[in-house]
N, C-alpha and C positions, 0 to 999 in steps of 0.2 A: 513516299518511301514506305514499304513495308513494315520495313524492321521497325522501322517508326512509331507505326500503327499498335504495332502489336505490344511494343516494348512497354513496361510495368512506370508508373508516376515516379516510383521510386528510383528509378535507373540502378536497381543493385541487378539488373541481368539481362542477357541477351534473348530475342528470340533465336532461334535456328531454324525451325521450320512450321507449318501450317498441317492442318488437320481438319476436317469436317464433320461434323456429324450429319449425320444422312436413317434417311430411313431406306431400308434395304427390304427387295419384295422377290419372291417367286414369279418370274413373268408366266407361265405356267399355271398359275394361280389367279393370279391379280391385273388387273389393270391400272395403269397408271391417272387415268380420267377418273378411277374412282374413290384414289384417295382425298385424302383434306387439304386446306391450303396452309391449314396449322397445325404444328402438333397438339396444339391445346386440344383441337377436335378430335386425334387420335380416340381418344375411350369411347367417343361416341358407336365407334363404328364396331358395331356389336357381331357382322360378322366374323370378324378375328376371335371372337372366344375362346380360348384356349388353341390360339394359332397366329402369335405376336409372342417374337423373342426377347428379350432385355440381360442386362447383366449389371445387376444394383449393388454387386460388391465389385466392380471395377470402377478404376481409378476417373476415364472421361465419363462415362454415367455420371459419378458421382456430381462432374464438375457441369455437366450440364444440369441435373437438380438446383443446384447453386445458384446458377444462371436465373433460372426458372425464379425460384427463392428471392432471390435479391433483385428481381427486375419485376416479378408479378406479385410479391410479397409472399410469406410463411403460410397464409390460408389459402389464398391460389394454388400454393405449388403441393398443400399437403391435399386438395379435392383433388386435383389430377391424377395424383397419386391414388388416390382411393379411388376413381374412377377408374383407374388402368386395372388395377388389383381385380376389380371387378371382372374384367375379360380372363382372370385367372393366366395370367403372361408366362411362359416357363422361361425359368431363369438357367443364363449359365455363368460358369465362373468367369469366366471368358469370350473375345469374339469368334477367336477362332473358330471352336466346333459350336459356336451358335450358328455363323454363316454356314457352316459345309451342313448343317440341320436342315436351312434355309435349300440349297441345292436339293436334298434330298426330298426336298416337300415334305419334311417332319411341321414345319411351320411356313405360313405366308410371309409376314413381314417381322422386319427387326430390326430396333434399334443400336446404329454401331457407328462406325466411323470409316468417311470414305476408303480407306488404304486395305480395310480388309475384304473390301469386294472386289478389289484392285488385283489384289495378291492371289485371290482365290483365283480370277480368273487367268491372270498375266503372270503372277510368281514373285519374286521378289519378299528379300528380305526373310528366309526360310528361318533364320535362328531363331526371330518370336513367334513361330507358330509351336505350341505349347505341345501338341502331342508329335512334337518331329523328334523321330526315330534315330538313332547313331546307326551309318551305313559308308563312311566316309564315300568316295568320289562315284561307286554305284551306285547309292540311294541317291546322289547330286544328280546323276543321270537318267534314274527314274522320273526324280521330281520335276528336271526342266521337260522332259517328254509328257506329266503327266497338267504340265500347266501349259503346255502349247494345246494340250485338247480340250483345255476346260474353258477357251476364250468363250465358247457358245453355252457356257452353265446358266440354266433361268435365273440369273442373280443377276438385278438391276438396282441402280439406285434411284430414290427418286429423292428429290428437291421441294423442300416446303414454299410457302410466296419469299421473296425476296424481304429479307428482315427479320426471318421468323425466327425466334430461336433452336426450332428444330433444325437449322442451318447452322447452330455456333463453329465459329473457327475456336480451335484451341491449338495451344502452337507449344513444341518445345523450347525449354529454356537453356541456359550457362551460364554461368557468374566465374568469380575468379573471388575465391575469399581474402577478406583483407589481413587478415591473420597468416595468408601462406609468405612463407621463403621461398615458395619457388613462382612471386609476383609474372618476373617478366616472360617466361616460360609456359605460365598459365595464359597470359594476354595472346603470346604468339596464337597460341592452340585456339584462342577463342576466335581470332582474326581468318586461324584455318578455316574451319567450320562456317565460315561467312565467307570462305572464299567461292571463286568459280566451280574450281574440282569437286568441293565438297557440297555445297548446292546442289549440281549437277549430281552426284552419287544417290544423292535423298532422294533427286527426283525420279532417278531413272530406275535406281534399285531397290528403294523405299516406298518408293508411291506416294510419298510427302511432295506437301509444297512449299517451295524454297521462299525463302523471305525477301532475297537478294533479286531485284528488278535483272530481266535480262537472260537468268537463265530458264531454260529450256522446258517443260515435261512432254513426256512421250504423248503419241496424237490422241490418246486413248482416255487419256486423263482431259477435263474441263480446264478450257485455260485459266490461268490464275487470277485474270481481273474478273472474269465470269464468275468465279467461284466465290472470289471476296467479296463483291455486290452481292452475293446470297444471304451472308452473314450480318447477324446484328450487331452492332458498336458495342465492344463491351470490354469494359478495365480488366483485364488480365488481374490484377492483383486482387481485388472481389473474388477471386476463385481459392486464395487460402482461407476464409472461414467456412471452413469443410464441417465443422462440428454440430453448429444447426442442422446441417445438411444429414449427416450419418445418424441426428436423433432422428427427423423426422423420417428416415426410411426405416427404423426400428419402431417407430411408432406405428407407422403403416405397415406393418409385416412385411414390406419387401427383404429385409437384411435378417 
């Protein structure tokens, strides 16, 4: 069971869906044979110098630092860090215009999360890409025309060894607080979001993966038990002590 896997020791909340972290490259650029098996190995690879994207004030970054943190320990995860710093990485606030950088070969590779090379290339999910425009049903028109053309953009993902943490899943959550009056209202909603419809919505319009066995994603996307064997074991709930985490990216100048 997925939802299983993913859900918190505590049980105060659901998953709803799946997420990847990936390293994302210019095929244009890069070869896929010549990245590393781990991300730990990233900094090595000194031809990226100032051509490797990241985004240290976003939210899954941070939670993969964490990751990193609490599974390699605080001096592991703070040399990597300084190792990376050293490639001089440009940072953005966001994935979005880090990937469409990535297309334009402003940089080779970048760390993000699968759904935004998803979107760049297939579309979906237009309301969180940060610099989208208000154009109501013409701009909708532009965009699904201007993402049928972008399936062939040099934007690939690649896959660390199986286990690695550069593969973490990190999943969206729900609860239902035990303070509301509106209990059973909240429960239904939560049951939606776990249903078939709404699974399927993630997968097909979101580029997420559904937590719920059975359903679907488009052929485009890695099927989901392929994707879940990439990912390391790791407790969801270890990802709220954020705060180690945001000192040592201020310690290392990335924040």
């Amino acid at each position: 069971n997925r939802a299983a896997r993913f859900a918190p020791s505590n049980q105060r909340w659901v998953p709803i869906t799946t997420r990847f972290r990936v390293l994302a490259y210019n095929s244009d650029a890069v070869s896929p044979e010549n990245l590393p098996d781990s991300i730990v190995d990233l900094p090595n690879h000194s031809e990226f110098e100032g051509r490797v994207g990241w985004t240290p004030a976003y939210s899954s970054y941070q939670d993969f630092v964490t990751a990193l943190r609490v599974t390699k320990g605080e001096e592991a995860a703070r040399t990597w860090l300084e190792e990376m710093q050293e490639l001089n990485p440009k940072a953005w606030a966001s994935n979005t215009p880090m990937v469409r950088a990535l297309e334009a070969g402003e940089i080779d590779v970048a760390l993000t999360n699968h759904y935004y090379v998803m979107r760049l290339k297939y579309g979906g999910a237009e309301g969180e890409y940060e610099e989208e425009e208000e154009g109501g049903s013409e701009h909708e028109e532009e965009h699904e025309e201007d993402a049928a053309s972008r399936a062939s953009a040099p934007v690939e993902m690649y896959h660390f060894a199986d286990g690695d943490l550069g593969n973490l899943a990190l999943v969206t959550g729900a609860g239902a607080l035990q303070t509301s009056d509106q209990s059973e209202a909240a429960h239904r909603f939560l049951r939606f979001l776990l249903s078939e419809p709404a699974q399927s919505f993630a997968a097909t319009r979101v580029n997420e993966y559904p937590v719920v066995p059975g359903t679907q994603v488009p052929e485009y996307m890695m099927p989901v038990e392929q994707a879940l064997k990439l990912s390391p074991e790791f407790e969801s709930a270890q990802l709220q002590d954020m705060d180690p985490t945001l000192e040592l990216l201020r310690d290392v100048g990335a924040l």
